[in-house]
C-alpha positions in Angstrom: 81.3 202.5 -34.6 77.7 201.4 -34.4 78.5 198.1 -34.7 81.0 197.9 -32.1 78.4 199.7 -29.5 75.9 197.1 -30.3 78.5 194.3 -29.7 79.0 196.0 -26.3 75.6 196.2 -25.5 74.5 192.5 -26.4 77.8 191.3 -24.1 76.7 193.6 -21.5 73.0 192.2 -21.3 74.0 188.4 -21.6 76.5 188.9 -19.0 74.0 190.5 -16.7 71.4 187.9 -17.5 73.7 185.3 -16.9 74.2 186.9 -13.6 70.8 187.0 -12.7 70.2 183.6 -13.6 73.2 182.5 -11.0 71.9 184.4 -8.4 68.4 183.0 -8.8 69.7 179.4 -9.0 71.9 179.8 -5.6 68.5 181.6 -3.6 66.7 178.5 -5.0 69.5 176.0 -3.9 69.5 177.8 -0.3 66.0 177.4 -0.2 65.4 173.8 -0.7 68.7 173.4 2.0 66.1 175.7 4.0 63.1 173.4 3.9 65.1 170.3 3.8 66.9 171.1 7.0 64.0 172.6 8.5 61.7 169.9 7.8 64.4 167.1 9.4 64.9 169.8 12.5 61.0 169.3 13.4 60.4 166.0 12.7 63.1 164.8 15.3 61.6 167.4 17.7 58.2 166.1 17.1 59.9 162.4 17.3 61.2 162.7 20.6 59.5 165.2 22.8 56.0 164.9 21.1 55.9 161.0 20.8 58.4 160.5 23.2 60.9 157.9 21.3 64.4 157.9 21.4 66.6 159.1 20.1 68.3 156.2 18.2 64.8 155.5 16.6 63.9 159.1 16.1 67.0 159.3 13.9 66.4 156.1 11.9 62.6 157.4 11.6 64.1 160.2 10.0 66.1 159.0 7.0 63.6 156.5 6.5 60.3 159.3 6.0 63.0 161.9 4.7 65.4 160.6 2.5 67.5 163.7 2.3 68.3 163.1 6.2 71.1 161.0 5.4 72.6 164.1 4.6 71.7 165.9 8.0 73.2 166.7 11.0 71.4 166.7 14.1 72.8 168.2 17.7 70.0 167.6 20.4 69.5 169.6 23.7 67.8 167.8 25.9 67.8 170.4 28.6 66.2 172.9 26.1 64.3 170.6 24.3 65.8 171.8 21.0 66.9 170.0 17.6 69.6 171.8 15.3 69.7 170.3 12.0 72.8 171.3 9.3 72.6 169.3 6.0 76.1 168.2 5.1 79.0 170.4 6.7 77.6 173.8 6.0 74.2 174.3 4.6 71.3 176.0 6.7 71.2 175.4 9.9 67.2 175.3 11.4 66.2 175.0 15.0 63.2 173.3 15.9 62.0 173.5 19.9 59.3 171.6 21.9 56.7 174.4 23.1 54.9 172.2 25.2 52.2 169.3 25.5 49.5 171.9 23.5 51.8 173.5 21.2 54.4 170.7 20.3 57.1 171.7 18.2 57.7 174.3 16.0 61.0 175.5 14.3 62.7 179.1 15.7 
């Protein structure tokens, strides 16, 4: 009987560790999609409302400083001044918004 508590006990901690490690791994995926798309939202804002480029060259700027932006997604507003940025299909989506000639651009 002893034994077959201690089996139950050692499947019952590896299973929870293993859970713990899954849940770590996908809150360090989502963050690196996080910074990734975030990082690609303000450099096109910065790109075209801070510099004043286009937007052809802003995204060509892009995947040539940030080679994950191949993967990205951007939607601009022009009237808002705004850049979305999704990496691939479904990953975080980040906002990044011209504040003004002062403040440039800073993600919201």
């Amino acid at each position: 009987m002893k034994t077959l508590v201690k089996i139950i006990t050692i499947l019952s901690l590896t299973l929870y560790v293993g859970a713990e490690i899954k849940m770590s791994q996908r809150s360090f995926h989502s963050s690196l999609t996080d910074i990734g798309s975030g990082s690609s939202s303000k450099q096109m804002c910065s790109c075209m409302f801070v510099m004043k480029q286009s937007e052809k060259f802003c995204r060509q700027f892009s995947k040539e400083v940030l080679l994950i932006d191949i993967l990205n997604r951007h939607k601009v507003d022009l009237e808002n001044k705004t850049i979305t940025t999704t990496i691939g299909f479904f990953f975080n989506k980040r906002q990044a918004k011209f504040m003004g000639e002062k403040l440039g651009c800073t993600l919201i």
